[in-house]
KELO-235159 format. One line per field, with one value per residue (C-alpha): residue number from 1; y, x, z. Coordinates in Angstrom, 3 decimals, always signed. Layout:
N
k: [NUM,...];
yy: [Y,...];
xx: [X,...];
zz: [Z,...];
***
This chain:
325
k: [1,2,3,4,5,6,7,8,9,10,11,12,13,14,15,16,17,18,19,20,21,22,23,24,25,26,27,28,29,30,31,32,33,34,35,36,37,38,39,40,41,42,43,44,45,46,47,48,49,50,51,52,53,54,55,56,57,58,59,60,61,62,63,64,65,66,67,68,69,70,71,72,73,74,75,76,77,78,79,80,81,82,83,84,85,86,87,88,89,90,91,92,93,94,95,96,97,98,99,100,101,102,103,104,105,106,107,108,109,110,111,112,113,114,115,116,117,118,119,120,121,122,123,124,125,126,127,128,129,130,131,132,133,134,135,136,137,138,139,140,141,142,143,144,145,146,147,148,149,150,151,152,153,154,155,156,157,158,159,160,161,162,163,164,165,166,167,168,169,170,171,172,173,174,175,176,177,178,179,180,181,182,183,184,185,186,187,188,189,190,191,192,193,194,195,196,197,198,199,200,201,202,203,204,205,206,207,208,209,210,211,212,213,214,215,216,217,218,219,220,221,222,223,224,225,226,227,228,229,230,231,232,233,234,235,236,237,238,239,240,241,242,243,244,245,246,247,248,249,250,251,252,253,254,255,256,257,258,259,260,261,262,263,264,265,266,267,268,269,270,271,272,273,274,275,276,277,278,279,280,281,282,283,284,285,286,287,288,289,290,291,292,293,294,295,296,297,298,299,300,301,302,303,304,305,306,307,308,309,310,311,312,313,314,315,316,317,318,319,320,321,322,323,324,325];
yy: [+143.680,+144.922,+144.542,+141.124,+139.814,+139.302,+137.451,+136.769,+135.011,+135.630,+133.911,+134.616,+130.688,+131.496,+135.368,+133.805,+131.424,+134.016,+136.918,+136.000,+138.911,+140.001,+137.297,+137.996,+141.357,+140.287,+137.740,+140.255,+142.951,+140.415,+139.413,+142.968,+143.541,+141.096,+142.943,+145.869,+145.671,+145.539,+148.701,+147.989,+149.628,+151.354,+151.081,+149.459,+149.660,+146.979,+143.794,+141.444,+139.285,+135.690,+134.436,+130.797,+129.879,+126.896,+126.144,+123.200,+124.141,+121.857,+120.423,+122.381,+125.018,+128.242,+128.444,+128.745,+132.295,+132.810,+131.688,+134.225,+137.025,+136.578,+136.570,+139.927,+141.502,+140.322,+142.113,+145.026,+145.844,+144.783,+147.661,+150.239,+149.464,+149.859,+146.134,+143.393,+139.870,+138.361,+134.585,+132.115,+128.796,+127.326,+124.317,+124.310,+120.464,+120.857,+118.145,+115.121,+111.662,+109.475,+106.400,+107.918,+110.922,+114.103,+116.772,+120.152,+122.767,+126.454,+128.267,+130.317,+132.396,+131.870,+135.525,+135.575,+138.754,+139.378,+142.653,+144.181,+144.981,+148.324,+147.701,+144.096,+145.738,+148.285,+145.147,+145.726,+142.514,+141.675,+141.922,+144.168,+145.786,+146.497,+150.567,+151.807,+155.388,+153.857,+153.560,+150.932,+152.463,+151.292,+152.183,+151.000,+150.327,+148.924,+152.497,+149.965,+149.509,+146.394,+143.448,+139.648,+137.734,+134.619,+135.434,+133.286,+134.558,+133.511,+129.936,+129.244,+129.427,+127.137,+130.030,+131.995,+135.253,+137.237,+140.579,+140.707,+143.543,+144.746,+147.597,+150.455,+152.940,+151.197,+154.608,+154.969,+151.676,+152.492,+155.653,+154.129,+151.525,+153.889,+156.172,+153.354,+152.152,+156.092,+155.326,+152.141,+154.117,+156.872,+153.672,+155.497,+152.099,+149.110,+146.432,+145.834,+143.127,+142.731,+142.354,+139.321,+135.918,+136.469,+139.936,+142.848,+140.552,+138.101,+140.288,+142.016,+138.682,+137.234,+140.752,+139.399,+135.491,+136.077,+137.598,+136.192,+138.797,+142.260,+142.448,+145.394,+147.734,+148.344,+151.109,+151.075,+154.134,+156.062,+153.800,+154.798,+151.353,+150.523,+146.667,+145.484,+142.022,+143.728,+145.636,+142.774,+140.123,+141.614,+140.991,+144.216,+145.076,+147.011,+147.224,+147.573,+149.338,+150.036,+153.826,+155.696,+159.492,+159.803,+163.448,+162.584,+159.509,+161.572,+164.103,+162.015,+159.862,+163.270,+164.303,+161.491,+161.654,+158.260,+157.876,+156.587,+155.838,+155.385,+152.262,+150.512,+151.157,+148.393,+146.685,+144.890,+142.514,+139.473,+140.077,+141.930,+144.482,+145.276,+148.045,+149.840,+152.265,+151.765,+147.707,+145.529,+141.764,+140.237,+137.477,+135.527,+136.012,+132.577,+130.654,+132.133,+131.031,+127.394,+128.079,+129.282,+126.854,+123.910,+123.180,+122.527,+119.974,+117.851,+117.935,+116.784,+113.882,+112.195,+113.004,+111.783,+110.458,+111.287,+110.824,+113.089,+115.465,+115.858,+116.708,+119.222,+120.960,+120.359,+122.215,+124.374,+127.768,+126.527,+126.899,+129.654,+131.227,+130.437,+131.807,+130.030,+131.466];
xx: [-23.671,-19.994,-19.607,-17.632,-15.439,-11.892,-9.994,-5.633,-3.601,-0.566,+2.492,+6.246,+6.962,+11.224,+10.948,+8.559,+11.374,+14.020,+11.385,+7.818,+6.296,+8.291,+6.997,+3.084,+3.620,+4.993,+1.985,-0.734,+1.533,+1.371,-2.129,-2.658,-0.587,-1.644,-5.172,-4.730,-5.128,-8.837,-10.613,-12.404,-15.242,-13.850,-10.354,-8.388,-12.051,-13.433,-10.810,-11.814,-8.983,-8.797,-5.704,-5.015,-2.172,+0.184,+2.705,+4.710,+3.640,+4.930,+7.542,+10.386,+11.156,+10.371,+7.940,+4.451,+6.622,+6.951,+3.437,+2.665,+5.054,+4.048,-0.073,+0.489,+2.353,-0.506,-3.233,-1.115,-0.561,-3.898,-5.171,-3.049,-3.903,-8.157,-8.712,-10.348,-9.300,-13.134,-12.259,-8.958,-8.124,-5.359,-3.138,-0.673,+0.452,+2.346,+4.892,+5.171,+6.967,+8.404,+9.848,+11.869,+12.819,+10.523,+9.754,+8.650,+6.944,+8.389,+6.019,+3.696,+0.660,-1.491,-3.652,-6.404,-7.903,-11.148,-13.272,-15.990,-14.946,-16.630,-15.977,-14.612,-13.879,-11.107,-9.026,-5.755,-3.877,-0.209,+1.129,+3.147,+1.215,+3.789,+3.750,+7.009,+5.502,+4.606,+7.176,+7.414,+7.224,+8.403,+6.350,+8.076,+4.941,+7.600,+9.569,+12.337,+15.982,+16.133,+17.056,+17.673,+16.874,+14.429,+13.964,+13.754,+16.895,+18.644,+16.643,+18.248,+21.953,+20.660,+20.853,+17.865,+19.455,+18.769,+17.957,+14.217,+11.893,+9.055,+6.765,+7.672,+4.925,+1.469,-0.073,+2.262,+1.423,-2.234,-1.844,+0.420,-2.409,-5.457,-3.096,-2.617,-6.608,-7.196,-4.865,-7.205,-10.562,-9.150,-7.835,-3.888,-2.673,-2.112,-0.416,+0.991,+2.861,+3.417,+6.815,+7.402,+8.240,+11.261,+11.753,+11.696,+13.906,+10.872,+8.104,+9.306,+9.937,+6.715,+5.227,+7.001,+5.736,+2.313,+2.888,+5.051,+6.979,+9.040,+10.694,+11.597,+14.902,+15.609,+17.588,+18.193,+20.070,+17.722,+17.273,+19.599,+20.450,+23.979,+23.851,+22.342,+21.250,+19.335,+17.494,+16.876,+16.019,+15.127,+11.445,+10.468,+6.462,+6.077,+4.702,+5.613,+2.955,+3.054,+1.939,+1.358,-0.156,+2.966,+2.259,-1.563,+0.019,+2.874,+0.595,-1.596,+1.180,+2.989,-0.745,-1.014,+2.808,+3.713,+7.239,+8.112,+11.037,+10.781,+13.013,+11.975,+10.314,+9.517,+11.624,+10.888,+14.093,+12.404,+14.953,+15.196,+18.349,+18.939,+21.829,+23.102,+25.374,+27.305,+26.869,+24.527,+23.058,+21.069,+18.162,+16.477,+12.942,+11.854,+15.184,+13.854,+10.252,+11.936,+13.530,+10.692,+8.472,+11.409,+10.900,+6.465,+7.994,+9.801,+7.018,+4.779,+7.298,+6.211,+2.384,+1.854,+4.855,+7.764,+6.008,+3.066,+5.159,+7.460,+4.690,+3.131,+6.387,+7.708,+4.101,+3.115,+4.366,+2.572,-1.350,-2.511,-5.902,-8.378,-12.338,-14.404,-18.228];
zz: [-53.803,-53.559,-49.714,-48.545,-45.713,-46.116,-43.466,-43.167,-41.317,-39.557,-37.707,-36.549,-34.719,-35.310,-33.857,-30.936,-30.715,-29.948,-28.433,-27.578,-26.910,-30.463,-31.982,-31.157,-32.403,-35.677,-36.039,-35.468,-38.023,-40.593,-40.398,-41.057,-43.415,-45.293,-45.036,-45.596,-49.362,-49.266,-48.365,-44.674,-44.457,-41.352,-41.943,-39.158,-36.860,-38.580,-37.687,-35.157,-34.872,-33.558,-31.701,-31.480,-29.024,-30.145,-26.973,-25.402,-22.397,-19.382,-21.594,-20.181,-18.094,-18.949,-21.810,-19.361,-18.353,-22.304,-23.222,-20.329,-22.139,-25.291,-24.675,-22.878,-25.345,-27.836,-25.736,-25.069,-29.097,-29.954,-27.067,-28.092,-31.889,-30.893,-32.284,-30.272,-29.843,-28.964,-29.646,-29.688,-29.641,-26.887,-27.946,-25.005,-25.388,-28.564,-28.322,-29.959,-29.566,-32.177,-30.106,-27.429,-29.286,-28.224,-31.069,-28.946,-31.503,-31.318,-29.295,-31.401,-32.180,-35.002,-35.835,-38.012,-38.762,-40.822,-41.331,-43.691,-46.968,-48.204,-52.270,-53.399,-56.904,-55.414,-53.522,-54.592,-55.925,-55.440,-59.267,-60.543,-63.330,-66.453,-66.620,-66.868,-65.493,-62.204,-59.484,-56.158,-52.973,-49.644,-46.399,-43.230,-40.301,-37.632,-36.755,-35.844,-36.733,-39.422,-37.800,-38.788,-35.585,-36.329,-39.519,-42.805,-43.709,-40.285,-40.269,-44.144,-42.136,-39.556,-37.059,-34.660,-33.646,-30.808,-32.656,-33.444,-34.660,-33.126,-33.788,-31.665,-32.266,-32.704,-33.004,-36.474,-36.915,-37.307,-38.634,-42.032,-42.012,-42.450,-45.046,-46.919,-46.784,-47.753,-50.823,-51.840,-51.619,-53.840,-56.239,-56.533,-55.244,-58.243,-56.468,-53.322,-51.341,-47.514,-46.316,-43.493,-44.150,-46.370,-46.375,-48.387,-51.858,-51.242,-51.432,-54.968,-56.839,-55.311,-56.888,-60.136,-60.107,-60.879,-64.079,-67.555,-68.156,-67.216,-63.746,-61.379,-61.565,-57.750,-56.189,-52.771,-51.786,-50.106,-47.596,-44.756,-43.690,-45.312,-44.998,-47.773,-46.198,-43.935,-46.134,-48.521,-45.694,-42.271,-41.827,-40.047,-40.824,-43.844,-47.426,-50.912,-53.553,-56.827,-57.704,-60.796,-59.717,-57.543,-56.767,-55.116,-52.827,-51.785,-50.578,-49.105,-46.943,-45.845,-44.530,-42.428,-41.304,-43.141,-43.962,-47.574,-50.031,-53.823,-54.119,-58.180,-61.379,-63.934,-66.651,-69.614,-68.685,-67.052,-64.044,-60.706,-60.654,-57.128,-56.552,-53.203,-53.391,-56.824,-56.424,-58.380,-57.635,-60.170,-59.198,-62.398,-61.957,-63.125,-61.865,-58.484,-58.803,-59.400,-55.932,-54.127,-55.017,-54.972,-51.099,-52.101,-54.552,-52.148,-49.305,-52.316,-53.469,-49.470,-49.867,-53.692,-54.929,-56.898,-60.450,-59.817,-57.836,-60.691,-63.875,-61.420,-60.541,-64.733,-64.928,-62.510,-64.499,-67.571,-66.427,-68.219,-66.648,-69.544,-69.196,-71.806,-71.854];
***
């Protein structure tokens, strides 16, 4: 058969930290975006999702009223977006002691989301494919100004915020979500990538990891925001895909009123050039990769030891995918 099921997950524990009932929206936005690159066979009316609470509740004052926040504002988007939330899990004694220190975990909401997939051979994979006629797109699903509160970028400077994004039109929400399944069905979509933990400078070099060489050249002025930070690292729902018949998605997203900005093309240079008005930065796509995977190393060195932790991360670029029939 072609059918399947295809299930994400999704979480936001620093923007629940700084906003609950922003940080339940951003969990249930990622677990979709994160599905939406295989086709549903209903588009967005086929995800059930499952919601499992994970809250210090009693451990201090205040965070029943947040839990309380934060589970409303997950019904309340998951209503206006037409999906269900039949099933959950509550773990509301998330703290911890270690002699008489007390670790409390940030209050959070785990999603997972799962539906029907109508063809497993249209899924669309996150890899940029090397076409130097294609171009990257950027599709913003939050309607929201960019903002850096509780996001990776803010956590890497020690530092929460206060400033988090939200989604402040499920109904565009939706709408860019079913536009972008229509895109899958009529296969005009190559690769995508979600944007969330990271932001939008993650999601292009995590486009680049999975293959060995070319990179993207990235151009960022038509993107209205002038701070190039928060372009690069705010963590506002929204997608990147890769698109070849430019003419037939273009149509198709200004059909269903979806917003869009051309912002990259492919390069042969194994690099991503990122430039904003007349200013370039340069990231080394495999220096990067060393980066991003540096902080899987070092939890590794306490599970397995420093020796075996070390060949895997000396190795872990260097596994070609072999078939032998």
């Amino acid at each position: 058969g072609e059918k399947g099921i295809a299930t994400s997950i999704g979480h936001a524990p620093q923007a629940a930290l700084a906003d609950p009932a922003a940080g339940s929206i951003l969990s249930v936005s990622e677990a979709l975006t994160n599905l939406v690159w295989a086709p549903m066979a209903e588009g967005m009316d086929s995800i059930s999702l499952s919601a499992n609470w994970m809250w210090p509740c009693r451990s201090q004052e205040g965070e029943d009223a947040r839990l309380y926040t934060a589970v409303q504002a997950a019904s309340d988007f998951a209503c206006s977006l037409g999906i269900n939330i039949p099933t959950g899990k509550d773990s509301l004694s998330m703290t911890q002691k270690y002699g008489d220190d007390k670790v409390i975990a940030p209050g959070t909401v785990i999603i997972s989301a799962g539906a029907e997939v109508s063809d497993i051979k249209k899924i669309v994979s996150p890899v940029v494919a090397q076409d130097k006629n294609t171009s990257i797109y950027y599709i913003d699903f939050s309607f929201d100004t960019l903002k850096l509160g509780g996001s990776a970028f803010a956590q890497a400077l020690n530092k929460l915020g206060n400033e988090v994004p939200t989604v402040k039109d499920p109904e565009y929400f939706r709408d860019a979500f079913n536009a972008v399944q229509d895109a899958i069905e009529k296969r005009l979509i190559l690769a995508g990538h979600d944007i969330s933990a990271g932001g939008m400078i993650t999601a292009l070099l995590e486009m680049c990891f999975a293959n060995v060489e070319g990179g993207l050249d990235v151009n960022l002025d038509k993107i209205s925001e002038s701070d190039i930070v928060k372009i690069l690292f705010a963590e506002n729902p929204g997608i990147l895909v890769q698109v070849k018949d430019k003419k037939a998605f273009e149509k198709l997203m200004e059909e269903a009123g979806v917003g869009f900005a051309i912002i990259a093309k492919p390069t042969s240079e194994r690099h991503i050039l990122v430039s904003k008005e007349g200013v370039q930065y340069h990231f080394g796509i495999d220096y990067m990769r060393d980066v991003w995977y540096e902080s899987s190393y070092k939890l590794d060195i306490k599970q397995s030891g420093s020796v075996c932790a070390g060949n895997r991360f000396e190795n872990y670029k260097m596994q070609p995918l072999e078939f032998k029939y």
